[in-house]
C-alpha positions as CSV (number, residue, x, y, z in Angstrom):
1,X,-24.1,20.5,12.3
2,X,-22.0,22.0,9.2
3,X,-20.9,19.7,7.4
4,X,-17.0,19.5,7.0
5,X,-15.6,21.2,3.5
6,X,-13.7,17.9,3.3
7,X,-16.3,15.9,3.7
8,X,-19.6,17.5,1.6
9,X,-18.9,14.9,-1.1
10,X,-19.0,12.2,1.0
11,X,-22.5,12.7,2.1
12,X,-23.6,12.7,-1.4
13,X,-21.8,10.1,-2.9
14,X,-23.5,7.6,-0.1
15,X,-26.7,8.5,-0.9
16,X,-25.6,7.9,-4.7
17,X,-24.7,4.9,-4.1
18,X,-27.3,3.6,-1.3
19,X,-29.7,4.6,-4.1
20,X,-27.5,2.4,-6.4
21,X,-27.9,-0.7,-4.6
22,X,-31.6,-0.2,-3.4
23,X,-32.4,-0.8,-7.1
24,X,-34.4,-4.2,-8.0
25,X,-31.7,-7.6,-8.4
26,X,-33.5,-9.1,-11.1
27,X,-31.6,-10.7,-13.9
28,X,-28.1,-9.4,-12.2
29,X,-25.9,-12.5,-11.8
30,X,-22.7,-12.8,-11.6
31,X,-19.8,-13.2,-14.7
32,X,-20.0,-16.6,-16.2
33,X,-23.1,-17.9,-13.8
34,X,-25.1,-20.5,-15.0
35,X,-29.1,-19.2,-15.0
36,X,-31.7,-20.3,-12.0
37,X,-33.6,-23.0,-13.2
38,X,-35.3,-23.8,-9.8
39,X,-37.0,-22.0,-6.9
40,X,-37.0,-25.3,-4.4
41,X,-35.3,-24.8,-1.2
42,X,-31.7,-24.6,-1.1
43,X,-28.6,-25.2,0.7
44,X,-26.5,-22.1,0.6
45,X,-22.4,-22.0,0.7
46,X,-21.6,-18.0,1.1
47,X,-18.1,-16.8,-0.1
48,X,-16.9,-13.3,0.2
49,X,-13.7,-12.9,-2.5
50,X,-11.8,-9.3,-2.6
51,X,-15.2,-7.8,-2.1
52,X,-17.3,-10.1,-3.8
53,X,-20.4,-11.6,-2.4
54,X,-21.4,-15.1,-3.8
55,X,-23.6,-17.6,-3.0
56,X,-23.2,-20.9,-4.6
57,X,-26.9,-22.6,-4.1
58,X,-27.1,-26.8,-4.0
59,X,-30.9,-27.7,-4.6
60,X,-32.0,-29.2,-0.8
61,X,-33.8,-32.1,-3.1
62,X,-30.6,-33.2,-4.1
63,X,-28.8,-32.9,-0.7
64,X,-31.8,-35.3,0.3
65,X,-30.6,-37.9,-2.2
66,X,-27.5,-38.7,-0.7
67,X,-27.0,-41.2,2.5
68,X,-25.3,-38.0,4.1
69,X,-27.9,-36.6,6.8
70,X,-27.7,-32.8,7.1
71,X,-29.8,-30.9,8.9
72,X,-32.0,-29.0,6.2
73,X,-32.4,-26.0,8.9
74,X,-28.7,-25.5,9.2
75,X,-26.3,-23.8,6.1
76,X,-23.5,-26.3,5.2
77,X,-19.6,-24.9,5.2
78,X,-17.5,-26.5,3.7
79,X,-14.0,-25.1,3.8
80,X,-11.8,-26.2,0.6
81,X,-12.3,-24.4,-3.4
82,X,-15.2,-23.7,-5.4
83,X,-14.5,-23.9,-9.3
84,X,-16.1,-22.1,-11.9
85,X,-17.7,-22.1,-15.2
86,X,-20.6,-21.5,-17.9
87,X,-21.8,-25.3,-17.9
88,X,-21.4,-26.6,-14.4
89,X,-19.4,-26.4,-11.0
90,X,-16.7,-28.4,-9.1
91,X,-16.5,-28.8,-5.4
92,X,-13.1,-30.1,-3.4
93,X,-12.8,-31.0,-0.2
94,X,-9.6,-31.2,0.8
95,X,-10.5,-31.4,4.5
96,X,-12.9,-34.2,3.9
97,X,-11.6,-38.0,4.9
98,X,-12.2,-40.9,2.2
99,X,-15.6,-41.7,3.6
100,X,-17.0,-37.9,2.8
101,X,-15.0,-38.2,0.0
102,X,-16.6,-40.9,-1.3
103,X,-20.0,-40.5,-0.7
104,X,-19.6,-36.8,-2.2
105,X,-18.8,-38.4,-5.1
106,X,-21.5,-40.6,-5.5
107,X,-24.0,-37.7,-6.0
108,X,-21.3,-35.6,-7.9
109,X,-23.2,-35.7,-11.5
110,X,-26.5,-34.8,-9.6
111,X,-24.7,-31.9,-7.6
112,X,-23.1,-30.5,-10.7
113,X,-26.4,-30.7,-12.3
114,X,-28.4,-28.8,-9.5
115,X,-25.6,-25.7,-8.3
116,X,-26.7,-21.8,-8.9
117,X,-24.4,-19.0,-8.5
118,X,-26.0,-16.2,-7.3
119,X,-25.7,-12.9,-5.9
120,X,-26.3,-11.9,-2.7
121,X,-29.4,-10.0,-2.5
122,X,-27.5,-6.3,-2.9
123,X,-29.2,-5.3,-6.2
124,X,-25.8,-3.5,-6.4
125,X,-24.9,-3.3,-10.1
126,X,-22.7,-6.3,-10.9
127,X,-19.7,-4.7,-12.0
128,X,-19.2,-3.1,-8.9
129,X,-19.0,-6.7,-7.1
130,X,-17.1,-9.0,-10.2
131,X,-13.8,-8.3,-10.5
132,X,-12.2,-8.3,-13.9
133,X,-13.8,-9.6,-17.3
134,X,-16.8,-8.9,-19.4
135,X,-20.5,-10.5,-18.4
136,X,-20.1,-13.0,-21.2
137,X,-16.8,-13.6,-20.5
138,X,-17.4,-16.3,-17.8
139,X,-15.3,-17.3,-15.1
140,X,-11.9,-19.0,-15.4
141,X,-11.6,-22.6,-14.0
142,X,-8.3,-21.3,-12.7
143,X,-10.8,-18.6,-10.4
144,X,-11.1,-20.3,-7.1
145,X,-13.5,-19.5,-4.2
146,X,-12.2,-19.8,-1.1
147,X,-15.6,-20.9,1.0
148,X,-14.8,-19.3,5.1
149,X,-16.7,-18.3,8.1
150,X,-16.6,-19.5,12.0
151,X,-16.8,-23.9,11.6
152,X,-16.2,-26.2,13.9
153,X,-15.4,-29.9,13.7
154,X,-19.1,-32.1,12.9
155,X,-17.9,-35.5,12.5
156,X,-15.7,-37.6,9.5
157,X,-13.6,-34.2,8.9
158,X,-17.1,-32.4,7.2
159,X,-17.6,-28.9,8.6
160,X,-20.7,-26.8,9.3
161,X,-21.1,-23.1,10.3
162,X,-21.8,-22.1,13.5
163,X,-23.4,-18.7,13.8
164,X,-22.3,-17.0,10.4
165,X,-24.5,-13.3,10.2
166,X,-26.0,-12.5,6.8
167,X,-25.3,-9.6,4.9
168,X,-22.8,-8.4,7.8
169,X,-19.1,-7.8,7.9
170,X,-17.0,-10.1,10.1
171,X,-13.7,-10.7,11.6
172,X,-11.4,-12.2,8.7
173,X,-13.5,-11.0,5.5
174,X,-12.3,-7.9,3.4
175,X,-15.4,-6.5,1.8
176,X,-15.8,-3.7,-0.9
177,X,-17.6,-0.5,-0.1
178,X,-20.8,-1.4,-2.9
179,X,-21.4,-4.6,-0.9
180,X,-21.1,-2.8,2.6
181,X,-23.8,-0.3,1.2
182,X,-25.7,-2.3,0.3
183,X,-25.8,-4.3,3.2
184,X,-26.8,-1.1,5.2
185,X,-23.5,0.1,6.6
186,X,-22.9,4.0,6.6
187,X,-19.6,5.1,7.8
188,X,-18.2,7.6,11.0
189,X,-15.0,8.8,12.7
190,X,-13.6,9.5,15.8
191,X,-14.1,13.3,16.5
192,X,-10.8,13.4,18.4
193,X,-8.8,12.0,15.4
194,X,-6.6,14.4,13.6
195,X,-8.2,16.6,10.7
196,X,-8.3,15.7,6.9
197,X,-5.1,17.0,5.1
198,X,-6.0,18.7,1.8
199,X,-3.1,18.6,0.3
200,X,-2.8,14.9,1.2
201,X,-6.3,13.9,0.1
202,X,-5.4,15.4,-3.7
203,X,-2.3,12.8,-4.1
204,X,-4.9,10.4,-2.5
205,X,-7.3,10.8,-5.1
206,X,-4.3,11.6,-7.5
207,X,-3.6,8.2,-6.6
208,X,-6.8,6.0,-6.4
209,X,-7.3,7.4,-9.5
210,X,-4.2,6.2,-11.2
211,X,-3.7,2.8,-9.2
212,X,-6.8,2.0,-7.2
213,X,-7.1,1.0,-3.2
214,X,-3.9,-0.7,-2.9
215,X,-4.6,-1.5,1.2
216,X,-7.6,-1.6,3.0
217,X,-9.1,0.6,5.6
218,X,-9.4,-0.7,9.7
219,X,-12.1,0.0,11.2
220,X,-14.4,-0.8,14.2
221,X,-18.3,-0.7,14.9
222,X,-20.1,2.3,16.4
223,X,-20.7,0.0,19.3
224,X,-18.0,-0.7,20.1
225,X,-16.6,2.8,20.0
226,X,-19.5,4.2,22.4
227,X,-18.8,1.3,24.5
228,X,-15.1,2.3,25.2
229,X,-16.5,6.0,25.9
230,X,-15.6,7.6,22.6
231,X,-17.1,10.4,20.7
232,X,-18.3,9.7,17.2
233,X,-19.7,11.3,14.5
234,X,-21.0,11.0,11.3
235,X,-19.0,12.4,7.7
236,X,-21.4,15.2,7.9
237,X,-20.6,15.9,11.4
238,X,-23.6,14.6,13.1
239,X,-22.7,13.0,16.6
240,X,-23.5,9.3,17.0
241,X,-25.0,8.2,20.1
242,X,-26.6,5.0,21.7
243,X,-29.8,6.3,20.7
244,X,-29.0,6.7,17.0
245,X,-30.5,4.0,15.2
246,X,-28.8,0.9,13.5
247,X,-25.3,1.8,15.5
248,X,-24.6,-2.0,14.3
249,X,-24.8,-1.0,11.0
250,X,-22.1,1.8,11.5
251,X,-18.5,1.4,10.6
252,X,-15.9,3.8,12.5
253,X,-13.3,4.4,10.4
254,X,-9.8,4.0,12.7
255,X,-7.3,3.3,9.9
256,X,-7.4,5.1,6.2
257,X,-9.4,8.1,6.5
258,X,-7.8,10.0,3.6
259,X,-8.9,6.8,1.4
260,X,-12.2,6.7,2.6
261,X,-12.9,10.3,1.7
262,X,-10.8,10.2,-2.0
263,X,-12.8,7.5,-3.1
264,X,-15.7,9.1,-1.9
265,X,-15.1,12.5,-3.4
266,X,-14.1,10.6,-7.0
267,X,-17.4,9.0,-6.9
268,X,-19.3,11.9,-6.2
269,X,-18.1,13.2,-9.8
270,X,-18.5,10.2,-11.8
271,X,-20.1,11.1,-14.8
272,X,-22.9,8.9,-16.2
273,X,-21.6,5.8,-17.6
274,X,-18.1,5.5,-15.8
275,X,-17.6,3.3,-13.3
276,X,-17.5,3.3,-9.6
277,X,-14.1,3.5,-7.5
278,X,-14.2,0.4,-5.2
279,X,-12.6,0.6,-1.6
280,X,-12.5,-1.9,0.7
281,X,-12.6,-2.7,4.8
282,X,-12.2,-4.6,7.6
283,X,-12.4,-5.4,11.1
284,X,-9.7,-6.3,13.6
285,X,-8.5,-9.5,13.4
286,X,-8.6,-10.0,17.2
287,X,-11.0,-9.0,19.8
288,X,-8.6,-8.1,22.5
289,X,-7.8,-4.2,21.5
290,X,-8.4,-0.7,22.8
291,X,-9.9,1.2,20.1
292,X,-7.3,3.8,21.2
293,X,-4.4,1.9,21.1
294,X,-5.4,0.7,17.3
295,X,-5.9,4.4,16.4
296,X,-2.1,5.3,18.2
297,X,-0.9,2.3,16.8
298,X,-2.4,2.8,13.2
299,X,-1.6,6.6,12.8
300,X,2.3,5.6,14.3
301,X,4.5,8.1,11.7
302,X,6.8,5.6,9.9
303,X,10.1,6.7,9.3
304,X,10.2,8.8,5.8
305,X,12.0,7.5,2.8
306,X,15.5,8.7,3.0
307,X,17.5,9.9,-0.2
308,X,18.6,6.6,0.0
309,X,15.6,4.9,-0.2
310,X,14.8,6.7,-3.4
311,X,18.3,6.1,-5.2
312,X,17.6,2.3,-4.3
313,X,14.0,2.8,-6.0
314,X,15.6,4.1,-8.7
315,X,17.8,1.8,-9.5
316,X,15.3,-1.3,-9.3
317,X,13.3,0.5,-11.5
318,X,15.1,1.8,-13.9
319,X,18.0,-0.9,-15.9
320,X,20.8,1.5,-16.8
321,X,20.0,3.0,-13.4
322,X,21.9,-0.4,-11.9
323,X,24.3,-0.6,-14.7
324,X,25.7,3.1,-13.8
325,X,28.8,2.4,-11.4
326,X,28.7,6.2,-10.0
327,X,25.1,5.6,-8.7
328,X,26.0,2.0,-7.4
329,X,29.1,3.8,-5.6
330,X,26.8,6.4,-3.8
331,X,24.1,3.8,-2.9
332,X,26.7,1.3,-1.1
333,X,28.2,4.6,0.9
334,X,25.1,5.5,2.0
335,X,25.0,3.2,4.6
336,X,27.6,5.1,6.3
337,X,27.4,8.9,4.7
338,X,25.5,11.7,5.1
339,X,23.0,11.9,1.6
340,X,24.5,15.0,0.5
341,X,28.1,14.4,1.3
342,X,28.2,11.2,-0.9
343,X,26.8,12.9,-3.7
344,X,28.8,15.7,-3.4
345,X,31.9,13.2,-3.5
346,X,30.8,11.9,-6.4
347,X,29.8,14.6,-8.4
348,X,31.9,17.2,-7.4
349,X,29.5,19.4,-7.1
350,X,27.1,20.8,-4.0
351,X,24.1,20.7,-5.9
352,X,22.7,17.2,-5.3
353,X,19.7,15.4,-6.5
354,X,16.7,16.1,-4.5
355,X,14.2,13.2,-3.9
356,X,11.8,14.6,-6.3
357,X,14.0,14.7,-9.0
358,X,14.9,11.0,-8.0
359,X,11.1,9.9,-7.8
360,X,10.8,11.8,-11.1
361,X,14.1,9.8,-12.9
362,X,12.2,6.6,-11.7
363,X,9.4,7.5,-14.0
364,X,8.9,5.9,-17.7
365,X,8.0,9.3,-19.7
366,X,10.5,11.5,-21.4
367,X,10.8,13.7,-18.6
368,X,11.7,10.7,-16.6
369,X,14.2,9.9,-19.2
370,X,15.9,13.5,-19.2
371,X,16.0,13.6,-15.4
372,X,17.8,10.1,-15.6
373,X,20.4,11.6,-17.9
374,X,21.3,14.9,-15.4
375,X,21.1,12.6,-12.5
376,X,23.7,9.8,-13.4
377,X,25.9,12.5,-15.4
378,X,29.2,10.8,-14.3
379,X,31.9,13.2,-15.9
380,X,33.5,14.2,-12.5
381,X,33.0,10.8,-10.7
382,X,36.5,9.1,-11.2
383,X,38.3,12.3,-10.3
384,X,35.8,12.2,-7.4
385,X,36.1,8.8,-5.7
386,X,39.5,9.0,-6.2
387,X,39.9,12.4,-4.2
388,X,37.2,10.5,-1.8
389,X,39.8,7.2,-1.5
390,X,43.0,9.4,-1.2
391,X,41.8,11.1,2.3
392,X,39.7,7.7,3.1
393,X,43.0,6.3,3.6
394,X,43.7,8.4,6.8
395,X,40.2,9.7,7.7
396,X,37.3,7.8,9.3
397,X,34.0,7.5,7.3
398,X,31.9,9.1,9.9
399,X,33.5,12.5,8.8
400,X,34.0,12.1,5.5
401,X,30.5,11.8,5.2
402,X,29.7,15.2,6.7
403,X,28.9,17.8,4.1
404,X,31.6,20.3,4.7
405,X,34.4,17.7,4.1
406,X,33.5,17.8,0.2
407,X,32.5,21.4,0.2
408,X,36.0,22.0,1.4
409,X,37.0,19.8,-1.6
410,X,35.7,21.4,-4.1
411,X,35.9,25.1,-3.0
412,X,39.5,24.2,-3.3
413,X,39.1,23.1,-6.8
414,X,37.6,26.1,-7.8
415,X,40.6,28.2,-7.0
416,X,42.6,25.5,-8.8
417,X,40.5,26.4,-11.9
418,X,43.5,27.5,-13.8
419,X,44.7,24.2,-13.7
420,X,42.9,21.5,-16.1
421,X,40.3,18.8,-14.1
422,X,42.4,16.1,-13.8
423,X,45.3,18.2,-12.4
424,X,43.8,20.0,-9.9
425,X,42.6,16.5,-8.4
426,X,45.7,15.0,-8.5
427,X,46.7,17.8,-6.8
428,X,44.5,17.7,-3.8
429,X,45.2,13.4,-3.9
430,X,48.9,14.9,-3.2
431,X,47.8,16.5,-0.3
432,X,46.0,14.1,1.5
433,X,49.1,11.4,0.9
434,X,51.2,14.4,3.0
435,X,49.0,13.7,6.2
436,X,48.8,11.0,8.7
437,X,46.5,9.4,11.1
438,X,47.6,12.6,14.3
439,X,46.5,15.3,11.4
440,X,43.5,13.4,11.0
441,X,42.8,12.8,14.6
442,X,43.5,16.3,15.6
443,X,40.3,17.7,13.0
444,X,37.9,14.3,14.0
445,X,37.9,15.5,17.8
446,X,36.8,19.1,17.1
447,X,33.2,19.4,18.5
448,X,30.8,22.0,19.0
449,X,28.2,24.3,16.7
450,X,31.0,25.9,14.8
451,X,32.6,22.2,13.6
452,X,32.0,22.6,10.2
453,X,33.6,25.7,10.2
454,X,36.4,25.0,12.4
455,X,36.9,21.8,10.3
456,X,37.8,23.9,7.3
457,X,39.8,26.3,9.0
458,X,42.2,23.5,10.2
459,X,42.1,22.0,6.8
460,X,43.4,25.6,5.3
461,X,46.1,25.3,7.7
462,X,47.3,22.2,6.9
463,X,46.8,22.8,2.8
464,X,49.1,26.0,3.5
465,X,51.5,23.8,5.5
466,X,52.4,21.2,3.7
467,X,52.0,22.2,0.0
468,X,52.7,24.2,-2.4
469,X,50.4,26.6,-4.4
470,X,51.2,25.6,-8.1
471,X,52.7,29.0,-10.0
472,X,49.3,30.3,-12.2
473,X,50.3,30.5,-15.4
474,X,51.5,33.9,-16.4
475,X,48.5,36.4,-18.3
């Protein structure tokens, strides 16, 4: 089958990086690891931290020395921090009880002596699994492991692993993709999920590019998929079956599809010497779910930002953005306003600022900085609120927060123009003191498509009732 348009880049960038990790692992260790000095047995303690695979190995000799029996056929867990640096290791237990404690640290200058850190056997390249730092930068003491997998209770508070997979992603672990491919995993979709969005994957990889995965993707095994009587397929639009091979090995993607594919598409054009974009997965965190129901559940539409929700980004990013009184004054009547009408209120003025010139403002560039400046232009907003708190005082806020209530304002002002700013407001703050609450009662109950319309009209006829055109002055 054709492969999608979407989707061609995906194919290649995991064979790129399958080739990657199929390379040979010698000499890759991680940041800061102190070199194998021994090839005896060993105990292993796996940890998996953002994405990266360690293995911290305690010679079995040494294990042997102490009065604690383990069985040498069976990986010891132990849940509590790992700390880390060029000379030696340290090992808590904070789950142990005194006895572990102190027989622990009876053999603690032997341990230190006798503990590897070592990579998983990925051959990926090691700056693709170590987070942050140079190779010879080491890593910090404050760096802490946390040590997990599936325990259970063995006796004095010590814990050992009951059926942890190698080389396998599991319930509770959030794994980058270089360690996933080289672990053997490949990646597939639901074929009734929606289609790829171009326009959404460029600010994806617009994105990625800029800030890196900020959340993980969800997703589900092959098996499980087929099993719940789902079609699958492949990025390349090959359908996956129960015959196809390693289905085990397949991750479905449910949740994060767009990310998936951007990182995949930047990696494709990676030029030689720059570095891999990392993305990262995981399985549900509970068993009981209907791979349907997690796919509905996932892809729910959240309700979009509102111009509200951008004016309050705004002003938490921006300091003279929350020191401006005209765009703290729009942001508390919000609540209760129509976006536009409170604007217009404010500014007197029907052009209002749209959210991407509010996302822009929020910026740090000088573009940001002049789109600040036209935004929280307050030169009308005292005239403004004050018009807005004259009729407030006998109108409800429900309909002073519909559009054509300002519009009616200030197409009034413009016909005032002979008269200087100030003037003309006072003017119209006159006219709202001449009605009361029946006026306002009378306009509030008018319903139906033509409200706005009919809203103004009644307004006219009031305005030509109860006041006076000022005399224009003579030309």
């Amino acid at each position: 089958m054709k492969p999608e348009n979407n989707e061609t880049s995906v194919i290649v960038t995991e064979q790129k990086v399958a080739k990657e990790v199929e390379s040979d692992n010698i000499g890759i260790k991680p940041q800061g690891s102190a070199t194998p000095d021994s090839n005896v047995s060993a105990k292993d303690i796996t940890a998996v931290e953002g994405g990266n695979l360690l293995r911290v190995s305690v010679s079995a000799s040494e294990m042997e020395q102490s009065d604690l029996e383990m069985d040498k056929e069976e990986s010891v867990q132990v849940t509590g921090t790992a700390t880390f640096n060029e000379e030696k290791a340290e090992i808590e237990f904070p789950n142990a009880d005194k006895e572990v404690e102190q027989k622990y640290g009876m053999m603690k200058n032997d341990f230190e002596q006798n503990v590897n850190v070592e990579k998983e056997s990925t051959s990926a390249p090691t700056e693709l699994l170590i987070n942050g730092g140079s190779m010879d930068d080491g890593i910090s003491q404050a760096e802490t492991l946390e040590v997990n997998g599936l325990v259970e209770e063995k006796g004095n508070g010590l814990k050992k692993t009951k059926g942890k997979e190698k080389n396998r992603l599991t319930s509770g672990q959030i794994v980058a993709l270089s360690v996933l491919m080289g672990w053997g995993y490949s990646f597939g979709k639901l074929k009734i999920n929606r289609a790829l969005n171009r326009n959404a994957l460029k600010k994806k990889i617009k994105s990625i590019k800029l800030y890196g995965i900020v959340s993980p993707c969800l997703v589900t095994t092959a098996q499980v998929c087929l099993d719940a009587g789902l079609e699958i397929v492949s990025f390349d639009g090959i359908p996956i079956t129960k015959d196809t091979p390693n289905l085990d090995k397949i991750l479905i993607i449910i949740d994060g599809a767009h990310r998936h594919v951007a990182t995949m598409e930047i990696n494709s054009m990676l030029r030689k010497g720059e570095e891999m974009k990392e993305n990262y997965y995981y399985l549900p965190l509970t068993t009981k779910y209907k791979v349907m129901e997690l796919l509905r559940e996932a892809n729910v539409v959240t309700k979009p930002w509102a111009g509200s929700d951008f004016l309050t980004s705004l002003i938490m990013s921006r300091e003279e953005a929350a020191e401006n009184e005209m765009l703290i004054w729009v942001q508390a009547k919000l609540e209760k306003s129509g976006d536009t009408a409170i604007w217009e209120w404010a500014t007197l003025n029907k052009s209002v600022p749209s959210k991407s010139k509010l996302i822009k403002a929020a910026g740090t560039d000088e573009k940001a900085d002049a789109m600040f400046r036209n935004i929280s232009d307050s030169s009308k907003f005292e005239r403004g609120k004050s018009i807005y708190d004259a009729f407030a005082k006998i109108f409800a806020e429900s309909i002073l927060g519909c559009k054509f209530f300002p519009e009616w304002v200030i197409d009034k002002l413009s016909k005032l123009d002979y008269m200087s700013g100030p003037k003309a407001a006072e003017h119209l703050i006159d006219f709202a003191s001449k009605l009361n609450r029946q006026d306002a009662e009378r306009i509030e109950s008018i319903k139906g498509a033509d409200k706005a319309q009919n809203v103004k009209n009644e307004l006219d006829s009031l305005y030509n009732e109860r006041m006076k055109e000022p005399e224009s002055p003579v030309m």
